[in-house]
C-alpha positions as MATLAB code, in Angstrom:
seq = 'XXXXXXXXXXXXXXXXXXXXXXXXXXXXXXXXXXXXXXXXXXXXXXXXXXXXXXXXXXXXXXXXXXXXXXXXXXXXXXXXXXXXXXXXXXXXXXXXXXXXXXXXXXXXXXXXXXXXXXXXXXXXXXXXXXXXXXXXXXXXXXXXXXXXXXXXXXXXXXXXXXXXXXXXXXXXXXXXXXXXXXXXXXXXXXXXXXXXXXXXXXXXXXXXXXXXXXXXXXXXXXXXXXXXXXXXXXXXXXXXXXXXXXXXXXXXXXXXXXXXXXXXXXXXXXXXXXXXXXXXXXXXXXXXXXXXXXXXXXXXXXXXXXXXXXXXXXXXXXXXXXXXXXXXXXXXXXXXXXXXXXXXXXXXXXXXXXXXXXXXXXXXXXXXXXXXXXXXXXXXXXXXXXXXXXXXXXXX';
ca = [
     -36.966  141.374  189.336;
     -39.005  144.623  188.565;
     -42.721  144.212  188.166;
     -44.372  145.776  184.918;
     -45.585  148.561  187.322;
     -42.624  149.330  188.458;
     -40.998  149.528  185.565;
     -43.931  152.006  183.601;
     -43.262  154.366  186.400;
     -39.793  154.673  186.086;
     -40.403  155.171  181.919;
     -42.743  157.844  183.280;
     -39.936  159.966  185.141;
     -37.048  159.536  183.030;
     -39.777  161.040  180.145;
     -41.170  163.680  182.905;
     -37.503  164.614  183.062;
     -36.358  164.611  179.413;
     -39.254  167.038  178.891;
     -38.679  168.618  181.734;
     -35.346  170.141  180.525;
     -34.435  173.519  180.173;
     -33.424  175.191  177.144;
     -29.791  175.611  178.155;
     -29.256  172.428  179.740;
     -30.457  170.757  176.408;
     -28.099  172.989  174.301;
     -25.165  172.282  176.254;
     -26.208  168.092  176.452;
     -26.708  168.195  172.564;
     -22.444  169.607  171.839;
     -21.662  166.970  174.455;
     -23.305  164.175  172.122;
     -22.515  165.643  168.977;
     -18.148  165.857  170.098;
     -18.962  162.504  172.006;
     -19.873  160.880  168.468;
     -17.869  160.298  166.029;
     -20.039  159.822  163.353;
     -21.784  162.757  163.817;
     -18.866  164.714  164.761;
     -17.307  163.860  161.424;
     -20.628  164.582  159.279;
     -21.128  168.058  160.818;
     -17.953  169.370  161.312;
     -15.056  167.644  160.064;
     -16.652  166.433  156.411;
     -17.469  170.521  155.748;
     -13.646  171.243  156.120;
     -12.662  168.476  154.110;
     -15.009  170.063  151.370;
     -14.232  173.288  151.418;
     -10.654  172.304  150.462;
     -11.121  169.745  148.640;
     -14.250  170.378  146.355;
     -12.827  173.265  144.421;
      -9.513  172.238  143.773;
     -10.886  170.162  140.510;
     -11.837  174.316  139.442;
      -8.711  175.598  140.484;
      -7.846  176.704  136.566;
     -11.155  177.872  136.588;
     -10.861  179.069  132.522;
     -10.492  175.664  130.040;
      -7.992  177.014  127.754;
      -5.678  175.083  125.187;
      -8.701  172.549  124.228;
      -7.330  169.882  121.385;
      -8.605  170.719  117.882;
      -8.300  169.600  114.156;
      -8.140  171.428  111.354;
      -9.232  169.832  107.693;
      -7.653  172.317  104.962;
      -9.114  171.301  101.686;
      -7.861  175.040  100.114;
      -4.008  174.712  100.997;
      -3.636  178.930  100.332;
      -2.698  181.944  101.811;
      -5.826  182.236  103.276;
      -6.387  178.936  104.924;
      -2.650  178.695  106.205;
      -3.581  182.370  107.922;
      -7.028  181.153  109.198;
      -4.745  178.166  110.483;
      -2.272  180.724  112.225;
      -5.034  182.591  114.427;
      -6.747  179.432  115.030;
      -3.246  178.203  116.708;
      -2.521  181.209  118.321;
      -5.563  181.194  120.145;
      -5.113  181.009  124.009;
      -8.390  178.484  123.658;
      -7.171  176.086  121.316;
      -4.351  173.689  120.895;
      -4.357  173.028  117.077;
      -3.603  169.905  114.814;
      -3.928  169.003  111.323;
      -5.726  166.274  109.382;
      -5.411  165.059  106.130;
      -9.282  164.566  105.952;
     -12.416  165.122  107.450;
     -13.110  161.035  108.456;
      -9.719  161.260  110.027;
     -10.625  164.132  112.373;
     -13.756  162.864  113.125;
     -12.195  159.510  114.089;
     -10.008  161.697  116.872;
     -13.135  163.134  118.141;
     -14.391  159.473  118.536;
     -10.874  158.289  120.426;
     -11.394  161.825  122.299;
      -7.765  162.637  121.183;
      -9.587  166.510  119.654;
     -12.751  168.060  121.151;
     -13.624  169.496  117.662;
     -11.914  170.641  114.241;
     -12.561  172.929  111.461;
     -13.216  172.490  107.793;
     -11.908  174.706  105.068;
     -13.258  174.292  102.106;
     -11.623  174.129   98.734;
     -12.187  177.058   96.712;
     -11.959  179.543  100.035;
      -9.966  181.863   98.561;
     -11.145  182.064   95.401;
     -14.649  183.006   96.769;
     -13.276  185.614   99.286;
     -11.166  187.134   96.208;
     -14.066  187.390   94.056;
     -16.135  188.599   96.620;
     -18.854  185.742   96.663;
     -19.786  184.343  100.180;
     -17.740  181.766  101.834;
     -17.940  179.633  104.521;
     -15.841  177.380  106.944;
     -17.479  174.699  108.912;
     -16.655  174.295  112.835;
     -17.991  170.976  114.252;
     -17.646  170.332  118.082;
     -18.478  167.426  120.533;
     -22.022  168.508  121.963;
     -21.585  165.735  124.767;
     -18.825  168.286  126.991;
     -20.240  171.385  126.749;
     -17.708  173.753  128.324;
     -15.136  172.243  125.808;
     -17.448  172.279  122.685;
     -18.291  176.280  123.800;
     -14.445  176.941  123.949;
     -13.323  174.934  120.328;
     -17.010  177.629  118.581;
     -15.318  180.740  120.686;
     -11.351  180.026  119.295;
     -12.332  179.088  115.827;
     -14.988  181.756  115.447;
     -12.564  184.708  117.067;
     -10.112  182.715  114.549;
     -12.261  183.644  111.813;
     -14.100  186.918  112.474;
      -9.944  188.472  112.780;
      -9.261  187.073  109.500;
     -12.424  188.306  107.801;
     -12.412  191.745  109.687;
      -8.449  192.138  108.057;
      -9.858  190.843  104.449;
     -12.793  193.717  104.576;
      -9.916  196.443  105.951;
      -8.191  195.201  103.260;
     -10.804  195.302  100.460;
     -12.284  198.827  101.453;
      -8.415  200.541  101.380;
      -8.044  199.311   98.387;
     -11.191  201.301   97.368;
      -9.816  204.582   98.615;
     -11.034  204.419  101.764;
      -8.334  206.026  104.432;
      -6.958  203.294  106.680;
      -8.205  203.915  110.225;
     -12.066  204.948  108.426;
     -11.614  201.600  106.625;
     -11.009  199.879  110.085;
     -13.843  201.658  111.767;
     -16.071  201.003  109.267;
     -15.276  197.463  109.827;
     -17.204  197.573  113.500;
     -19.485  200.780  113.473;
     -20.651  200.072  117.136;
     -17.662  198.578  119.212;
     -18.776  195.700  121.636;
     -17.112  195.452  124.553;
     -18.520  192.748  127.293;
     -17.456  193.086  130.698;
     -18.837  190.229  132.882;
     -20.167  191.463  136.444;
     -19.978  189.315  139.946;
     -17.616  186.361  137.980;
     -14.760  188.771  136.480;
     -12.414  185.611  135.610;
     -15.724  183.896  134.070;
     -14.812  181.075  135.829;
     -16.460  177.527  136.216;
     -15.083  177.222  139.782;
     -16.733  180.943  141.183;
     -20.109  179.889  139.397;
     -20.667  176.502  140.877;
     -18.437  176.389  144.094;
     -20.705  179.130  145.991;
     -23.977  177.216  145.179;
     -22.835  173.941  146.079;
     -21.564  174.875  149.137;
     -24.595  175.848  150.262;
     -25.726  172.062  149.344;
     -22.960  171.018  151.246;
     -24.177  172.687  154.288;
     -27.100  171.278  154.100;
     -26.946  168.566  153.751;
     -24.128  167.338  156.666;
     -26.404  169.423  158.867;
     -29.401  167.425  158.159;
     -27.263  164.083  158.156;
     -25.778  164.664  161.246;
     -29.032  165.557  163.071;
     -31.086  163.225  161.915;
     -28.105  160.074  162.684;
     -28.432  162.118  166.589;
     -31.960  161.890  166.968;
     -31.709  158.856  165.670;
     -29.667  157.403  168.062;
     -31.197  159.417  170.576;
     -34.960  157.500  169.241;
     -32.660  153.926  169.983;
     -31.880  154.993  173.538;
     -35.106  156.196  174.269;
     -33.791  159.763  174.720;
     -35.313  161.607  172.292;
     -38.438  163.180  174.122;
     -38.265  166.731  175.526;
     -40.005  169.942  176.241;
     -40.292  172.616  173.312;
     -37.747  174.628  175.523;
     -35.729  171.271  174.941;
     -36.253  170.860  171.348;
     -35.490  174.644  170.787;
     -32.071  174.212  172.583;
     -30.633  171.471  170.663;
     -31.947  173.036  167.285;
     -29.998  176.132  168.556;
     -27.085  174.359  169.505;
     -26.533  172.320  165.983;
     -27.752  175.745  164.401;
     -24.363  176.866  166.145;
     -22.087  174.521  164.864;
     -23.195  174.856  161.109;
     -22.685  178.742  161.620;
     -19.275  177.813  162.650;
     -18.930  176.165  159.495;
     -20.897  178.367  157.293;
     -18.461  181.524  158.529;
     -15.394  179.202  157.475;
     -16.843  178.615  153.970;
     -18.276  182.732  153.600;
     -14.448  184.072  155.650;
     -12.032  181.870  154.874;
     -12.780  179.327  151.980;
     -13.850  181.367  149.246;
     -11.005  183.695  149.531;
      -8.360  180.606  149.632;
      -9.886  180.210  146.113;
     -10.286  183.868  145.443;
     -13.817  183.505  144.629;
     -15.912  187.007  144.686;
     -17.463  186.929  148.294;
     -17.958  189.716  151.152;
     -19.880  192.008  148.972;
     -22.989  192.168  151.842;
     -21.000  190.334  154.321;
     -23.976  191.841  157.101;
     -26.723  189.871  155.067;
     -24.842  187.020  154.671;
     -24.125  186.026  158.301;
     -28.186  187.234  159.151;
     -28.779  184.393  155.919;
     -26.577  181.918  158.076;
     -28.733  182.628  160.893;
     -31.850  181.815  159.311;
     -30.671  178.815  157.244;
     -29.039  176.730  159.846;
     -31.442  176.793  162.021;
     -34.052  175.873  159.472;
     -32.288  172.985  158.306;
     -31.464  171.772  161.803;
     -35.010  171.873  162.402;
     -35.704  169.777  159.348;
     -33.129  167.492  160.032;
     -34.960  166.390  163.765;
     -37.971  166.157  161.770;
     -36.525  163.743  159.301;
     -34.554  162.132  162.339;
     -38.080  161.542  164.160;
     -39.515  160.081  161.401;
     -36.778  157.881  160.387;
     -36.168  156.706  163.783;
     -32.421  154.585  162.959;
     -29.078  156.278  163.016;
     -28.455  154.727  159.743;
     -31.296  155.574  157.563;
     -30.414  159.460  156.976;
     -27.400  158.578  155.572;
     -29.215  155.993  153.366;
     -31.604  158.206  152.249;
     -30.382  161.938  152.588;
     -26.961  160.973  150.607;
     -29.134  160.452  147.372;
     -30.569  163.337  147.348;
     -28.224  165.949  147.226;
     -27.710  166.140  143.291;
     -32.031  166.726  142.796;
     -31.946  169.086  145.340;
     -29.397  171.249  143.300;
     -31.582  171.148  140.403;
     -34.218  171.532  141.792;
     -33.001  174.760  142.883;
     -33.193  176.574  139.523;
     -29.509  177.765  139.884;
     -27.940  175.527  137.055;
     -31.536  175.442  135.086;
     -34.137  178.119  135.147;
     -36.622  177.033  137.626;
     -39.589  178.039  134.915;
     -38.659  174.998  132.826;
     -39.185  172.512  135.195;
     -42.446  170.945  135.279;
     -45.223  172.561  137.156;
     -45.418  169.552  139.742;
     -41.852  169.972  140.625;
     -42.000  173.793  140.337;
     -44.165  173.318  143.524;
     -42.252  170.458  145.305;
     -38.909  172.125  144.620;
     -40.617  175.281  147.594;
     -40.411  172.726  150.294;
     -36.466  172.162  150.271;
     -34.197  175.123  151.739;
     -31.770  175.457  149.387;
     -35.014  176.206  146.694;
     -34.848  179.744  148.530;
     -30.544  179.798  149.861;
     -28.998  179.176  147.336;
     -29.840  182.586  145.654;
     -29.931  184.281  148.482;
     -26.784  183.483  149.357;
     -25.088  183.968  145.813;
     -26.928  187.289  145.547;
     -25.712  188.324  148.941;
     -22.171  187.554  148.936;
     -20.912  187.389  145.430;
     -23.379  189.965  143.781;
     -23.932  192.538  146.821;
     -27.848  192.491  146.861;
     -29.401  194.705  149.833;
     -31.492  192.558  152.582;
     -34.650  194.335  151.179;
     -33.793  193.264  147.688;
     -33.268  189.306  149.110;
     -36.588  189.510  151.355;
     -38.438  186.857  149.914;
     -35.708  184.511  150.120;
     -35.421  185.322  154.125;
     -39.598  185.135  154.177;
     -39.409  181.502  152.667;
     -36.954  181.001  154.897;
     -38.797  181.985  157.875;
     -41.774  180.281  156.510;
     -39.983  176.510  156.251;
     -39.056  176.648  159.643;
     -42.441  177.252  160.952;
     -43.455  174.712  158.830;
     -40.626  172.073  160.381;
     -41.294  173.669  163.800;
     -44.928  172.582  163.771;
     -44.243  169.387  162.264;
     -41.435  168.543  164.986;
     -43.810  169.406  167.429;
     -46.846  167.106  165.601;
     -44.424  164.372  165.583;
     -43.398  164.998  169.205;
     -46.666  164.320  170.368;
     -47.459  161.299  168.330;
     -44.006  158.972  168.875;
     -44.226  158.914  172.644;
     -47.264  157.917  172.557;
     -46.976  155.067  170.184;
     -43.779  154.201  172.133;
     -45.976  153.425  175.244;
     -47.414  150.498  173.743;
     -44.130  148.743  172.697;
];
């Protein structure tokens, strides 16, 4: 039976040894643990794959066309059976027809229609005697991308049909036919969307996320290996040490990064490799950043199982707090703050401007500053926290 001496001394060399490692021999023991557990294995390599095929697929159409719509004809002419025609030979809309206005609006309810038009009684009459008309277009608020596509068909519907009656009206005036169709649209208006040429859903969100994604598995899966490192009192080491496994998790995500940047988004044929130079130098920044910040969180949680019990419910705030799918100015002031100390705040516009817009490094610098700057911060933490656990270890 070891005495209590005995046994403080040998808790005295194994630590004088763990921080006595060398930067290489704590890279190399850190991919031996990470392929030599399985749960970190599959959280930092194997659950990126599975997202990069998986998570776009839902996007794959990328375009909602053919959206189910009503249409309430009150008029029964010439002019609301055309209006009815362009409306159903819009690419956006799939058309039906309702006897009423409560009857559409009961579809809507039963989701059967996403929205539906009203022509009025009296339509053509007014457009004849040239008094102003109207048609109503009502559309479900609560699904946004559908309620945008049932205003776009109806209104193209409606501005071809009025654009032909004016044409129309202004030849029968005298006016020569291609003057009269001119006249219609004195300053053409032609929109050409940059960086998102399909205007997509799928090439908007898919390049954001995935920098979520990688994220955070990396800070899951580091903070479940220092966990488990905490439970069998193997997580103390030398700087050198610390800056070795950081390096060698930073590799893996890379790995995975270059996958996502080279391979993924072109499987999808999402715009990517326009700065393909600054992208892999953001890679190099971000990982190791978030590695970092993942053995800080690891050291403070201190259990395998509390990262995933606490990282996993963060990932949707983090997104928004990112100002990418809400302007970060109309968040409130506390969280315009708090939102600074996450890295995706800075990477995920970095990383859209690099890749799918073509921004120069110089143009992205304060992204790669911030960057820079959060894993100081981490790094000192780390180090903070390094100091103080051992210590309070000694007296367990």
């Amino acid at each position: 039976m070891s005495s209590p001496l005995n046994t403080k001394q040998n808790n005295a060399k194994a630590t004088t040894s763990l921080t006595a490692q060398t930067f290489w021999a704590s890279f190399s023991q850190t991919i031996k643990d990470v392929f030599g557990d399985k749960g970190v294995l599959l959280m930092l390599i194997i659950a990126p794959i599975i997202y990069g095929f998986f998570y776009p697929w839902p996007y794959s159409t990328e375009v909602v066309n053919h959206v189910p719509v009503g249409i309430v004809d009150h008029d029964n002419s010439n002019l609301s059976r055309t209006l009815a025609r362009y409306a159903s030979a819009s690419p956006y809309l799939d058309t039906e027809h309702f006897i009423n206005e409560q009857a559409a609006k009961e579809a809507i309810w039963s989701d059967q229609i996403a929205g539906y038009m009203v022509i009025p009684s009296g339509l053509e009459e007014q457009v004849m005697s040239g008094q102003q008309a109207y048609v109503s277009v009502l559309g479900n608020g609560g699904y946004f991308i559908l309620n945008k596509n049932v205003q776009l068909g109806f209104s193209k519907a409606v501005g071809t049909v009025s654009a032909g009656i004016k044409v129309k009206k202004n030849i029968a005036k005298g006016a020569y036919a291609p003057t009269a169709a001119q006249s219609v649209q004195a300053v053409p208006l032609q929109i050409m969307p940059l960086y998102n040429q399909t205007e997509g859903y799928g090439a908007y969100v898919v390049p954001a996320v995935s920098v979520i994604i990688l994220q955070q598995t990396l800070l899951m899966a580091t903070a479940m290996l220092i966990g488990t490192w905490y439970e069998q009192r193997r997580h103390a080491a030398s700087v050198r040490g610390w800056l070795g496994r950081i390096t060698a998790l930073s590799t893996l995500s890379f790995i995975i990064g270059c996958f996502y940047y080279g391979w993924a988004f072109e499987l999808h044929h999402y715009p990517r490799g326009q700065n393909m130079l600054g992208t892999l130098l953001f890679l190099a920044l971000f990982c190791p950043t978030v590695a970092t910040l993942g053995c800080v969180l690891g050291l403070w949680f201190r259990q395998r199982e509390r990262s995933m019990q606490i990282l996993i419910f963060i990932s949707l705030p983090i997104f928004f707090l990112s100002g990418y799918p809400w302007p970060a100015d109309q968040l409130p002031q506390v969280l315009q703050v708090i939102r600074w100390i996450v890295p995706t705040t800075p990477a995920i516009n970095t990383s859209v401007q690099l890749n799918q817009m073509g921004a120069s490094i110089s143009q992205v610098a304060i992204g790669f500053y911030a960057l820079a700057g959060l894993w100081l911060l981490y790094f000192v933490l780390l180090l903070f926290l390094r100091k103080r656990i051992p210590q309070k270890r000694a007296y367990l």
